[in-house]
TORLUM-251084 format. One record per residue: x negated, y negated, z of N, C-alpha, C in turn. Coordinates in pm, whole numbers, plus 50000, padded with zeros to 5 digits. Last residue first. Layout:
XYZXYZXYZ...
***
This chain:
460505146950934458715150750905458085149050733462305126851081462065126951003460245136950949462635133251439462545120851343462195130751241466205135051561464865138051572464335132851421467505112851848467255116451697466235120351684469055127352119468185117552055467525125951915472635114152278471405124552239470095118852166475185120252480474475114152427472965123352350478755129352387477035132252433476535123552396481915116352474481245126052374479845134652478483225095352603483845105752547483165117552468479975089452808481435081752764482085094752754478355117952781478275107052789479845097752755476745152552885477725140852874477685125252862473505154452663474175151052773475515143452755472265160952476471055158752597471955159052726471315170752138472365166652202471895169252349469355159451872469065170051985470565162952108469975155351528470355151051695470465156751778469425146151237469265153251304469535150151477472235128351036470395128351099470535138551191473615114250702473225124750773471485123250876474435075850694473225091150683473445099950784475885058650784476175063850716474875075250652472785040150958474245043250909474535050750806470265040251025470915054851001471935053650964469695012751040469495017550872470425035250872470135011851294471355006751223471035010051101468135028351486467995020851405469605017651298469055042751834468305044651681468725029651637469675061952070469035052452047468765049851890473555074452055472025076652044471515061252013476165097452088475485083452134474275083452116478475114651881477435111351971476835098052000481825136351971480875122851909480045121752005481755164151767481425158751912481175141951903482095176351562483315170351604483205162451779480915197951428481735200951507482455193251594478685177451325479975186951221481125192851274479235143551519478925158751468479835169451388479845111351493480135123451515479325130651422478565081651641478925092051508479115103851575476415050651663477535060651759478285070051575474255033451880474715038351710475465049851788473705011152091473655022952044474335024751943473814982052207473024988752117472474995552029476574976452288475204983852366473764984052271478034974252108477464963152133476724963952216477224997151828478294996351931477484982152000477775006451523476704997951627477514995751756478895034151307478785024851399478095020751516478145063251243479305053051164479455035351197476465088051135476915079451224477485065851146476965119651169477105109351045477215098251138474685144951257475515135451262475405124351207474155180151347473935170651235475245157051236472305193851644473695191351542473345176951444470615214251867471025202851754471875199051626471295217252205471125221152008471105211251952471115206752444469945209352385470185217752247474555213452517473505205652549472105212052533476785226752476476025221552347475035217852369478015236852710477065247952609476255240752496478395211752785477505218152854477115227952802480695205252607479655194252589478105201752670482825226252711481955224652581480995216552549482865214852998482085229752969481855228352800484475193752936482755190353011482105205552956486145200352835485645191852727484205192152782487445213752993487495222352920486155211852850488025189453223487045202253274486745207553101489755175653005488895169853044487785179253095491915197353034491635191352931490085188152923492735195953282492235206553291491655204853131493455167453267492785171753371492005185053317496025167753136494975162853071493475164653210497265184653290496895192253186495795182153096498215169053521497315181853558496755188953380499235149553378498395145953431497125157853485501875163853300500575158953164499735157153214502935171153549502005186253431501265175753349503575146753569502755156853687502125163953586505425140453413504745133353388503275140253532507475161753382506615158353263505365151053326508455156453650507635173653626506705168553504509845137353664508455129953732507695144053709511595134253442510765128753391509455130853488513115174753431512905157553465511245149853445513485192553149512585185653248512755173553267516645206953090515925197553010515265190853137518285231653074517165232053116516365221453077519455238752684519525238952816518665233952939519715213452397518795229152508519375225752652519555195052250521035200352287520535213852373517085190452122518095180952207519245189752299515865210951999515905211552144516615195952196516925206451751517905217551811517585210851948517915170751646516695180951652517485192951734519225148751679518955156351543518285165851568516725128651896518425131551841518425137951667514725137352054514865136451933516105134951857512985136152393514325145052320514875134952178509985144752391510465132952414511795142652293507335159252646508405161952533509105149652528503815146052643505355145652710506345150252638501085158552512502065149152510503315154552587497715154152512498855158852567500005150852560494855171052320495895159852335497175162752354491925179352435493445184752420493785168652431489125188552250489995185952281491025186552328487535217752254486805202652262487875192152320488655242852420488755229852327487855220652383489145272652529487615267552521487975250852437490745289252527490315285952432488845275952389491055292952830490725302752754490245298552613492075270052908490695275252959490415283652853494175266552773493175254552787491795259652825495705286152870495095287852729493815272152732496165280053172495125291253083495145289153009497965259453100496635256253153495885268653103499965275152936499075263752907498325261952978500915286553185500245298053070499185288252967501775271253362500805276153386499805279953287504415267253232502955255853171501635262753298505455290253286505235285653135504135273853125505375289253568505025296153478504495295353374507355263553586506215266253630505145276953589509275265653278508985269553418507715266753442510875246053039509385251853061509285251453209513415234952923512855253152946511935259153026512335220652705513785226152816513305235052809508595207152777510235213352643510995216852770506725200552957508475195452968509245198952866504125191352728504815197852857506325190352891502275203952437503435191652461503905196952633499435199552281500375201752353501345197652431496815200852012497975192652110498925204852158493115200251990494665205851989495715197652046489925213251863491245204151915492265204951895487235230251856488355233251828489455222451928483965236951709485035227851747486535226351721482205264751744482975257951648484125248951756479995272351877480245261751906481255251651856479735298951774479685295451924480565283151973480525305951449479525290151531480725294551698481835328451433481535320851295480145311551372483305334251627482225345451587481245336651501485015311951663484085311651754482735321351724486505320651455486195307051421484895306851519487255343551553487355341851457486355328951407489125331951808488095341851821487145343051700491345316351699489685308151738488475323951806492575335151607491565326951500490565320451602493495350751880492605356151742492065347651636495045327851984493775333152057492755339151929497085326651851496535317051830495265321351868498115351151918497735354851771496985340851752498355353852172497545359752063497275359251992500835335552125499325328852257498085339152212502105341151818502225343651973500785334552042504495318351603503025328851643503115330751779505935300251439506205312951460504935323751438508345283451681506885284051590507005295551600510285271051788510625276851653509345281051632510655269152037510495260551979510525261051770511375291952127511955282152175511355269352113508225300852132509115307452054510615297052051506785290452309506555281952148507785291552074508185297052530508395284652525508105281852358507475324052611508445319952560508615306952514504415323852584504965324552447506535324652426502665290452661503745301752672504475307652550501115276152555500205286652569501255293652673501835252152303502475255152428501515269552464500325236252129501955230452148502205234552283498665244651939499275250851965500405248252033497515228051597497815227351727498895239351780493945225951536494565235051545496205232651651491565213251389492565206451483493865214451463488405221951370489915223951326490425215951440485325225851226486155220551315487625218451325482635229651055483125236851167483605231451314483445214650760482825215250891483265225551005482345228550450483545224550524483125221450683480075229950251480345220150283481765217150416480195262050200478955256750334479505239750413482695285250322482435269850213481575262950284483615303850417482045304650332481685294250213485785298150606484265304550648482975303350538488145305750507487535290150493486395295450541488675334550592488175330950430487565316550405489255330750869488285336250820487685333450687492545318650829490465311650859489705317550805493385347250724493125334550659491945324750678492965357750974492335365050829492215356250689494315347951127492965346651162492415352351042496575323350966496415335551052494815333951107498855295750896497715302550912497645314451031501405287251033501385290750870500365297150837501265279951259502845283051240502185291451051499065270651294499305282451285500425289151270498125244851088499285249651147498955263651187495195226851066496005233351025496685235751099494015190051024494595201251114495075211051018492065172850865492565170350925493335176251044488455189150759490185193150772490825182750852486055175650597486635180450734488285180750662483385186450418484725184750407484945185650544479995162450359480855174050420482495171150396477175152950101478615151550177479495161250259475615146149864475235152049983476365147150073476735163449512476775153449630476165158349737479375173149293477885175049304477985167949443481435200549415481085190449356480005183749424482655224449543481555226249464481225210649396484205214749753482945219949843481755221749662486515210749618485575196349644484615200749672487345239049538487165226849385486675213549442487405250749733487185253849664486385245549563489555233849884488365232450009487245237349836491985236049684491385224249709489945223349797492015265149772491725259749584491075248949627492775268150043491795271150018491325264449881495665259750089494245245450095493225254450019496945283049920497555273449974495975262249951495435310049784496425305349882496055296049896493525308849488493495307949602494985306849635493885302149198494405317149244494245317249401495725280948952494845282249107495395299249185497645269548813496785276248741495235279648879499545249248826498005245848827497045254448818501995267448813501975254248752500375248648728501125286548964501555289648801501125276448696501055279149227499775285449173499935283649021503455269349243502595260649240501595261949159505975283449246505675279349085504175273049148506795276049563507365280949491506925274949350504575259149777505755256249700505995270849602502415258749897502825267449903504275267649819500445240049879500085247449756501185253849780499815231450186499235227750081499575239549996500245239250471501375240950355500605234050214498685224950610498295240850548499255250050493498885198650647497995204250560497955218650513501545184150634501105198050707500285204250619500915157850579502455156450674501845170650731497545155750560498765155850469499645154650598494265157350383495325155650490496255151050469490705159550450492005163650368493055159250477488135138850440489365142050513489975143550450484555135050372486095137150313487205145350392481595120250410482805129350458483915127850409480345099950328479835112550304480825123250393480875073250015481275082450150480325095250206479605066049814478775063449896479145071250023481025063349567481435052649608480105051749724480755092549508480335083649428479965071349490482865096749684482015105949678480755097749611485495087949544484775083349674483305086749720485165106149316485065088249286484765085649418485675130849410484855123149350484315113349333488115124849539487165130049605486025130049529489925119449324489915111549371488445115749499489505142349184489025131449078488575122849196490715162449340489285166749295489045152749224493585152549297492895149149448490815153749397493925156449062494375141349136493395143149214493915186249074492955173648950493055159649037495855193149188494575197949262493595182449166498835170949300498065176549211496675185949240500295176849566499825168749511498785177349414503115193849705502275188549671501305184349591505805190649894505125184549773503985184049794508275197950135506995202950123506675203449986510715177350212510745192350167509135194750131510405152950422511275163850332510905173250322510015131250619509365130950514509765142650411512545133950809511415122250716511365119550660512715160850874513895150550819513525139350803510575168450929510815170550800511945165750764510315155951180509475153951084509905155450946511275157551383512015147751357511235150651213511305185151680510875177451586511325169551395511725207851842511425193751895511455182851790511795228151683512625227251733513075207751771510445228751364510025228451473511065224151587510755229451066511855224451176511585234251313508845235550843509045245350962510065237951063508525222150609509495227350625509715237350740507425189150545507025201150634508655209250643505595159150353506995168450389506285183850458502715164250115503505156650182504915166150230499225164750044500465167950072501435161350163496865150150038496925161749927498155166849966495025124850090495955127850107496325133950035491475115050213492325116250112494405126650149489435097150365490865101950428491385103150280485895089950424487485089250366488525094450372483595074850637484525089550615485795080450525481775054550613481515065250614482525080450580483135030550620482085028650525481455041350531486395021250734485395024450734484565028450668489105016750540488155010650640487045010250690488335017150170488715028650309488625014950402489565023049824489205011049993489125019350109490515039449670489115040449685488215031549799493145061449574492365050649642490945051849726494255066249269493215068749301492945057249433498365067249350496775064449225495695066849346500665073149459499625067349402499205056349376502655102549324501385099049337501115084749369505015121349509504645103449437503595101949451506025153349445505035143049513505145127949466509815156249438508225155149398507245149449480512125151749724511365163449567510355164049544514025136649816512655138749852511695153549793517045139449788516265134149735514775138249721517425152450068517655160349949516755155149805517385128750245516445141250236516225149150118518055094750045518105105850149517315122250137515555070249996516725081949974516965090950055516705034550090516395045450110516855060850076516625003850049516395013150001516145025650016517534974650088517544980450212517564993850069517114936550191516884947350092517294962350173518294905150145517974917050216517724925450132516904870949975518244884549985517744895950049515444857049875515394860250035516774869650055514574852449594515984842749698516174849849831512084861849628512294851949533514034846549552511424880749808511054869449818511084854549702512354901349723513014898649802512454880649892510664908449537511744907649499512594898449587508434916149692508044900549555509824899849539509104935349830509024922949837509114912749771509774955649567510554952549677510884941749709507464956949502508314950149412509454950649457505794968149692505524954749665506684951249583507164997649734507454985749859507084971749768507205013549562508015005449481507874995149577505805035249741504855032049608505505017149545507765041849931506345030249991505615030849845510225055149852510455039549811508755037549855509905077050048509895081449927510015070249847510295069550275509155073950276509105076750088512245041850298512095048950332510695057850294512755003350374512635015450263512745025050310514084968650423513734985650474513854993350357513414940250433513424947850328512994963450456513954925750660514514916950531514054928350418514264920651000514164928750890514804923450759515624906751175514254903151198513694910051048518714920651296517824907151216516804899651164518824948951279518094940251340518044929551235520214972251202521034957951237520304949051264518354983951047519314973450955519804964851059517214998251244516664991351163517434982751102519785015351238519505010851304518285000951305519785030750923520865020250995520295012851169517995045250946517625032250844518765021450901516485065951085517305054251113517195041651016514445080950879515295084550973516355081751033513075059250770513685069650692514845076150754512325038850909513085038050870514185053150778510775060251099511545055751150512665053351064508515066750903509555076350920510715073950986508495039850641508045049350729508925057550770508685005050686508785015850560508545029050658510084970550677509814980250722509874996850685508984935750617509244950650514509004961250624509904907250655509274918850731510044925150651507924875950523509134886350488508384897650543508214847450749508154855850650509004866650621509244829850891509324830750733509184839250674508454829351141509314830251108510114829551002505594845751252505884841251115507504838951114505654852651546504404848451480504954838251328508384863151509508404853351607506584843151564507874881751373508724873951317508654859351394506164898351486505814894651356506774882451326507804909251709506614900751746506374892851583509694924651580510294911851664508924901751695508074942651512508904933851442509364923051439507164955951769506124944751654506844937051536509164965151870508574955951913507824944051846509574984951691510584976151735509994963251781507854999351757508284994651594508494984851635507875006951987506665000251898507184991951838510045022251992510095012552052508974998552044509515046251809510225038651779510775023151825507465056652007507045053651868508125043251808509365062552226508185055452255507445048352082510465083652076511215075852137510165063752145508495100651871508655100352005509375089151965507685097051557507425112751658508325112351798508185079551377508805081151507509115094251537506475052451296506345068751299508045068151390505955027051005506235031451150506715045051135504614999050898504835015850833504945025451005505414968350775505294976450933505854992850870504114940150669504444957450584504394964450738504664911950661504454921050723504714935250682504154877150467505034891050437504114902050560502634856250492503804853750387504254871050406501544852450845501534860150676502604855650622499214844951103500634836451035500354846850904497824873851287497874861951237499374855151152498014897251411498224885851491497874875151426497034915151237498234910951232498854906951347494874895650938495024905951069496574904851128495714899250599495104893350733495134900450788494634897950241495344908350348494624899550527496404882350043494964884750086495954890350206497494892949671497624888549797496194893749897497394901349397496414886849430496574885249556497884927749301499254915849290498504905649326495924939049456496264943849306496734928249209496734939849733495124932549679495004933549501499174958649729499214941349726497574935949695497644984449676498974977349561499134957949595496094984749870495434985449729496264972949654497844987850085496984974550074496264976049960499165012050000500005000050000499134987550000
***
């Protein structure tokens, strides 16, 4: 979307500044997400009382009518309208007439390409996007009434566009999508593009062989959709990193069942077994949610063990938040707010222990890191293939270069460590 307006001649500000127009692309995973929105709308307008607020995303997609009553709003779209958003505006800024565009689910068919983007924010990793929409209706969850039915994106599109960045100077490439590991699975896909791999694998396939000194990271896979025999096969792409963002949600298996997913606390256990045979040290992050209806003392016990047991670099914890439209609205057994907010605290806790013991097997290997940034300490700061970020003394020329990094010690959120030099 900031391609398409820097296209049209507009300059892009910050957004606490005065604008001729606000593009607010809003989520609404959570209740809390939607109250954002909300907020910054009302803030934008009050900043700019002229301008024109365009609101696009899953919120609007979802609630387009509620979005509408607000006064503050002068063009709503939905997820399948954010390629047409500028001619929207320009539209709506030539007699200030409302706008309000959105299709509904059924609608939401093809991929919408586009085009090649090549701006990133940052000067080291790129974020390409190879799918869109999720069809697992996850009990809890608002998603695929969004974003739709599961599209995806050309293999050529995305191999051109991973190129050209590639080119550009990046040295990491982020796949990533609404559910990355629905990539490809459509019905006709393989036929249509002529790809014999399952699903991401073609795409990990057709970037890991292009020319360059660069790595692939995964944004996440699903195990709702991946196995351990599957990982296994990402295994012998040298360029992919050894790091997943795997999420499991719940380490009860009544509870993920009650949620619709459809794996056991085993069967999640068996890929990172899998992944762990591969690198000791393979980096593995996750989310989990506490307080679904339902969840006994017991049940988020079983989450704390899997926290242990899995060993994560990460956990990111979230509160259930009830979804109107969704099955687990209407569940039995729905957690009061002060159990949610106890278990997140004991689970980002046991989170935190899990993160010290992985930072403590790493301490004295060495890992390869892209570093991305000067921090105002001094220090240069980047992550590892496995996803650790590091801290180190060095020279600001390392930016964006692969360097060697004896890892030494907890530090902030990551390690600190020291570069080894060059022979």
């Amino acid at each position: 979307m900031k391609e398409q307006f820097l296209e049209r001649g507009w300059t892009v500000v910050e957004e606490t500044e005065e604008a001729d127009c606000y593009i607010i692309n809003t989520c609404t995973v959570t209740n809390l997400a939607d109250r954002k929105s909300r907020q910054f709308i009302r803030r934008a307008k009050k900043v700019s009382p002229n301008a024109v607020v365009a609101v696009t995303g899953c919120y609007s997609q979802v609630k387009p009518e509620e979005l509408w009553d607000m006064p503050e709003v002068d063009v709503i779209t939905g997820n399948g309208d954010k390629p047409h958003l500028i001619d929207l505006v320009e539209d709506c800024l030539k007699d200030r007439h409302r706008i309000r565009k959105v299709l509904e689910y059924g609608e939401l068919k093809d991929y919408t390409d586009r085009g090649i983007i090549l701006s990133m924010e940052g000067r080291t990793r790129a974020y390409i996007k190879i799918e869109e929409g999720c069809n697992r209706f996850c009990a809890y969850c608002l998603i695929p009434f969004a974003r739709g039915r599961v599209r995806s994106r050309d293999p050529e599109e995305i191999v051109e566009e991973a190129r050209a960045l590639i080119e550009k100077g990046f040295k990491e490439i982020v796949l990533t999508g609404i559910n990355t590991a629905l990539y490809g699975t459509e019905e006709g896909f393989k036929e249509k593009y002529g790809v014999k791999e399952d699903g991401i694998e073609s795409i990990i396939r057709m970037i890991d062989s292009l020319p360059g000194d660069f790595r692939i990271r995964l944004s996440s896979l699903e195990p709702t959709v991946v196995n351990a025999e599957y990982v296994g096969r990402l295994m012998k792409y040298p360029k992919l990193c050894p790091h997943l963002h795997l999420s499991i949600q719940s380490g009860s298996d009544k509870i993920i069942r009650a949620m619709n997913r459809h794996y056991s606390r085993q069967d999640y256990l068996d890929i990172v077994k899998v992944l762990r045979e591969y690198d000791p040290g393979y980096g593995i992050t996750t989310d989990i949610i506490v307080g679904f209806p339902g969840e006994t003392e017991e049940d988020f016990e079983d989450s704390l063990r899997m926290v242990d047991e899995a060993g994560f670099l990460k956990v990111h914890v979230f509160k259930y938040s009830k979804r109107k439209g969704t099955k687990a609205e209407s569940m039995k057994d729905q957690v009061r707010g002060e159990v949610k907010n106890f278990r997140s605290d004991r689970l980002m806790e046991a989170g935190d222990i899990a993160a010290g013991e992985f930072f403590a097997k790493e301490r004295g290997k060495v890992r390869t890191v892209l570093f991305e940034e000067v921090l105002k300490n001094g220090l240069v700061t980047g992550y590892t293939e496995n996803y650790i970020r590091v801290y180190a003394d060095a020279s600001e020329n390392l930016l964006n270069e692969f360097v060697k990094v004896r890892l030494e010690e907890a530090y902030e959120d990551g390690m600190k460590g020291t570069v080894i030099p060059e022979r």
